[in-house]
N, CA, C and O atoms as CSV, one atom per row, in Angstrom:
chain,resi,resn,atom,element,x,y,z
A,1,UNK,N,N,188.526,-6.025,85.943
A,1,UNK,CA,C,189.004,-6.689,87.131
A,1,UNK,C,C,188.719,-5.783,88.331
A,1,UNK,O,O,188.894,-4.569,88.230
A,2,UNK,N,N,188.254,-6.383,89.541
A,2,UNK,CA,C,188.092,-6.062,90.656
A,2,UNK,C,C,189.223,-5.299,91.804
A,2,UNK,O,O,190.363,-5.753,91.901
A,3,UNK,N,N,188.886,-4.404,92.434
A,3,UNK,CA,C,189.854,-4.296,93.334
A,3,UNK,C,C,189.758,-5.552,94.458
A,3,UNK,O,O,188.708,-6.041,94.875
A,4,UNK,N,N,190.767,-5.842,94.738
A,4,UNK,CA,C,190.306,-7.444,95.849
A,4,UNK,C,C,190.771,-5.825,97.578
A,4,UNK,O,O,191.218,-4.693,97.762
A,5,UNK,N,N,190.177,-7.058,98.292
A,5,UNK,CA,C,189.899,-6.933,99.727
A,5,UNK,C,C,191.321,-6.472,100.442
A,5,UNK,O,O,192.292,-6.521,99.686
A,6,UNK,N,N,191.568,-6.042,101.766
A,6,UNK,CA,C,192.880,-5.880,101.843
A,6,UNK,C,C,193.116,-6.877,102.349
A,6,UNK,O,O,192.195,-7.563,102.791
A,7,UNK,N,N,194.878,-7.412,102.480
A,7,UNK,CA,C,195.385,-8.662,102.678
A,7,UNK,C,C,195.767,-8.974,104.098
A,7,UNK,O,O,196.025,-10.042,104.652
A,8,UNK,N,N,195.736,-8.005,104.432
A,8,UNK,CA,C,196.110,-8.083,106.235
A,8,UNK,C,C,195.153,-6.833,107.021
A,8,UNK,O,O,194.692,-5.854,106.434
A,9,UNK,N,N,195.020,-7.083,108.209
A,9,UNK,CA,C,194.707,-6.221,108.954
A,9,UNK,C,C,194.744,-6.332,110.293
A,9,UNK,O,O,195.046,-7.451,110.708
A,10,UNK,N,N,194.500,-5.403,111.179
A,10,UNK,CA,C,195.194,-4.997,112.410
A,10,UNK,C,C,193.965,-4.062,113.296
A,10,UNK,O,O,193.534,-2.912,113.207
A,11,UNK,N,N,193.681,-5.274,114.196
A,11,UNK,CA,C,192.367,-4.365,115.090
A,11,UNK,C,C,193.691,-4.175,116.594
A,11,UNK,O,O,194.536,-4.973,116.999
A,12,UNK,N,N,193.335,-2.793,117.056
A,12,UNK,CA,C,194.148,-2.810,118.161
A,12,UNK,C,C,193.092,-2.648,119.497
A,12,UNK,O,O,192.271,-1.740,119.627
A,13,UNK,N,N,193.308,-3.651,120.354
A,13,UNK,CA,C,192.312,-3.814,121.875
A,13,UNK,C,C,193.425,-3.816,122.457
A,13,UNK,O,O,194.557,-4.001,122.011
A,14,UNK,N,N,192.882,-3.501,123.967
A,14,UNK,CA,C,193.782,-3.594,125.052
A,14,UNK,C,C,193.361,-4.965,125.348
A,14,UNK,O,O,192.197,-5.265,125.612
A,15,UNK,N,N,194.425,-5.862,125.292
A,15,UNK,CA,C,194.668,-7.336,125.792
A,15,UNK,C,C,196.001,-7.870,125.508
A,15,UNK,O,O,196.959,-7.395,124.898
A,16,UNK,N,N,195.818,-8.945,126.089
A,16,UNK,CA,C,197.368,-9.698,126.193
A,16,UNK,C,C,197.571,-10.399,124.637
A,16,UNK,O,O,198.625,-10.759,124.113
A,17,UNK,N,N,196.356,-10.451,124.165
A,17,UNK,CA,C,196.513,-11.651,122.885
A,17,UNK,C,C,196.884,-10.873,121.738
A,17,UNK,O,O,196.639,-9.667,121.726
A,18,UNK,N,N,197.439,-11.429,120.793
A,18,UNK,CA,C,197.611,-11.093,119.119
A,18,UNK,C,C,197.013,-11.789,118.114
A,18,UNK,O,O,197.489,-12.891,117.844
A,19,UNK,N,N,195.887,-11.310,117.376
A,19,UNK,CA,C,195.497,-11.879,116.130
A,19,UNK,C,C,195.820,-11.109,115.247
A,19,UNK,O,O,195.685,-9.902,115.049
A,20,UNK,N,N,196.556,-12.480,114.395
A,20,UNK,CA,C,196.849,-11.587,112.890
A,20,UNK,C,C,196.057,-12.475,111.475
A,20,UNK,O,O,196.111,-13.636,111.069
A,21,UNK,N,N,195.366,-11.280,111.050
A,21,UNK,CA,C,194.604,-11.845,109.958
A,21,UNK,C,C,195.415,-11.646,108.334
A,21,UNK,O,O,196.158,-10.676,108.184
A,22,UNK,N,N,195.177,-12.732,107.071
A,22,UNK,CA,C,196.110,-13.143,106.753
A,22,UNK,C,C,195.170,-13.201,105.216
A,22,UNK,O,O,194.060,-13.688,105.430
A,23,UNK,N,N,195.306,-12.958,104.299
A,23,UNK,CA,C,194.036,-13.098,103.123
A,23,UNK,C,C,194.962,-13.289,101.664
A,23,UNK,O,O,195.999,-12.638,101.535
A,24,UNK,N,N,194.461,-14.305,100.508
A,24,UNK,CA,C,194.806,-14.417,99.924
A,24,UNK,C,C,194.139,-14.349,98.501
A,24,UNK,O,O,193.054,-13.795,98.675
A,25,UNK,N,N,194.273,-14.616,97.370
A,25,UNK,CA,C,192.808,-14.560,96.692
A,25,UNK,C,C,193.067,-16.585,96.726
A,25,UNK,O,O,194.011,-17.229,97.185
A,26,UNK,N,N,192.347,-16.853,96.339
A,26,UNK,CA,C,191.955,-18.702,96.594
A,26,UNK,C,C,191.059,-18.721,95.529
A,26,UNK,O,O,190.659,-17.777,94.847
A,27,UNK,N,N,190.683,-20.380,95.440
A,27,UNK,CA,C,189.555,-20.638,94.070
A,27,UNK,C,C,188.091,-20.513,94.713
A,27,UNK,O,O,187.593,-20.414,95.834
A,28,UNK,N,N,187.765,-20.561,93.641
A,28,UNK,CA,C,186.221,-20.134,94.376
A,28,UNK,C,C,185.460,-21.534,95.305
A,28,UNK,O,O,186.078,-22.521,95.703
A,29,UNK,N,N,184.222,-21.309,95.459
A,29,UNK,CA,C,183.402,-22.695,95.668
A,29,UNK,C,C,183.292,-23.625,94.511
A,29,UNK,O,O,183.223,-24.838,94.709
A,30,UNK,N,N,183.283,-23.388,93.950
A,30,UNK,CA,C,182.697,-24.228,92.799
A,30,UNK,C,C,183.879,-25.186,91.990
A,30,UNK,O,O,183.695,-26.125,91.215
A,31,UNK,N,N,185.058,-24.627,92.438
A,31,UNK,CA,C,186.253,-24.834,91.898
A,31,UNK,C,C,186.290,-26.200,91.949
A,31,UNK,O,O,185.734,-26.626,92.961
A,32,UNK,N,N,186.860,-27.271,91.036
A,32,UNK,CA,C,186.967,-28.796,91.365
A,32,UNK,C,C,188.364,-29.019,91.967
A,32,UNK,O,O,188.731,-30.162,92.235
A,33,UNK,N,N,189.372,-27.649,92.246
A,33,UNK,CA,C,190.318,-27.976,93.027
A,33,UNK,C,C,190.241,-27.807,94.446
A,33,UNK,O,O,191.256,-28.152,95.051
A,34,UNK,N,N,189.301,-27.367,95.121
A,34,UNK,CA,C,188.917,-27.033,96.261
A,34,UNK,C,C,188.898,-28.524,96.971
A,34,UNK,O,O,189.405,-28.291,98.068
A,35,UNK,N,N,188.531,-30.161,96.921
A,35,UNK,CA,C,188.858,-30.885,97.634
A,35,UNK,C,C,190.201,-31.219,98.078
A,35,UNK,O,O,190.448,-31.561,99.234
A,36,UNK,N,N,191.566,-31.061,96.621
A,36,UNK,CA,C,192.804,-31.213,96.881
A,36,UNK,C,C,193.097,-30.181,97.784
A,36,UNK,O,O,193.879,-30.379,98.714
A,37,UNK,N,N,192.666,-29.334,97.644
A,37,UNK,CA,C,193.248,-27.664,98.794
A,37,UNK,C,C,192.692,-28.602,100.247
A,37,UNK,O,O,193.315,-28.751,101.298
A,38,UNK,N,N,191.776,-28.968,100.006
A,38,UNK,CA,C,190.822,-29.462,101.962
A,38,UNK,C,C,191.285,-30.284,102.015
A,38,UNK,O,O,190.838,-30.702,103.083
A,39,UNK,N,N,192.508,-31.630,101.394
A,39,UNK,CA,C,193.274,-32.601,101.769
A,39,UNK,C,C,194.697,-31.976,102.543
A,39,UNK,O,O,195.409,-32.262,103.505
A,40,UNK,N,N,194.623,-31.041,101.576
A,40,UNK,CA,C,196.105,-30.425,101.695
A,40,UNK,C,C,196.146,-29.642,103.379
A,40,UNK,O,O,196.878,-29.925,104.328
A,41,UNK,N,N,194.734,-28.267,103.239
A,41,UNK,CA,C,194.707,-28.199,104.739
A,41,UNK,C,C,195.080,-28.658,105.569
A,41,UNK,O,O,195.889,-28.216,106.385
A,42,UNK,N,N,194.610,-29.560,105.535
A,42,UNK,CA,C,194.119,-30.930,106.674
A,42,UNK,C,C,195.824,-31.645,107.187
A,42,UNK,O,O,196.296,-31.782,108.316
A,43,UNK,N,N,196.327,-31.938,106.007
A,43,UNK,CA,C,197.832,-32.247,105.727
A,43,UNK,C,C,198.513,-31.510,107.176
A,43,UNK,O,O,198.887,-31.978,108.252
A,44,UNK,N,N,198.456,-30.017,106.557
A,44,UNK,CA,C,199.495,-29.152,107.274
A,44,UNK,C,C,199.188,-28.675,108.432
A,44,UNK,O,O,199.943,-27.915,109.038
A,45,UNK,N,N,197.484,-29.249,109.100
A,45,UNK,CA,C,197.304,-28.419,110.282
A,45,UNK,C,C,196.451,-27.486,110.458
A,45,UNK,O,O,196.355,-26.551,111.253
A,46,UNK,N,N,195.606,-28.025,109.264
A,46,UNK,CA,C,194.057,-26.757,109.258
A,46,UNK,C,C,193.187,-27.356,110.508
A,46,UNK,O,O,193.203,-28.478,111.014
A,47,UNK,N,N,192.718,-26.640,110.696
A,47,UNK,CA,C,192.054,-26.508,111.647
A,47,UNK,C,C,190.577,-26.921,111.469
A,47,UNK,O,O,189.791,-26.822,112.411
């Protein structure tokens, strides 16, 4: 098993704005659950 990616991270700029990045592990492409996940998105406000 892999080490996975880190789950958050934190760039610091001088500006007014805040992005916070947010990572999970998810199914792959190929996955046949990946259309219910892009209904579901969609559901809650994906973008």
């Amino acid at each position: 098993m892999h080490k996975p990616a880190r789950s958050a991270g934190l760039i610091a700029r001088r500006t007014e704005q805040t992005h916070l990045l947010l990572g999970t592990p998810a199914m792959g492409r190929l996955d046949e659950r990946r259309y219910a996940g892009a209904v579901l998105d969609a559901a809650v406000g994906g973008g």
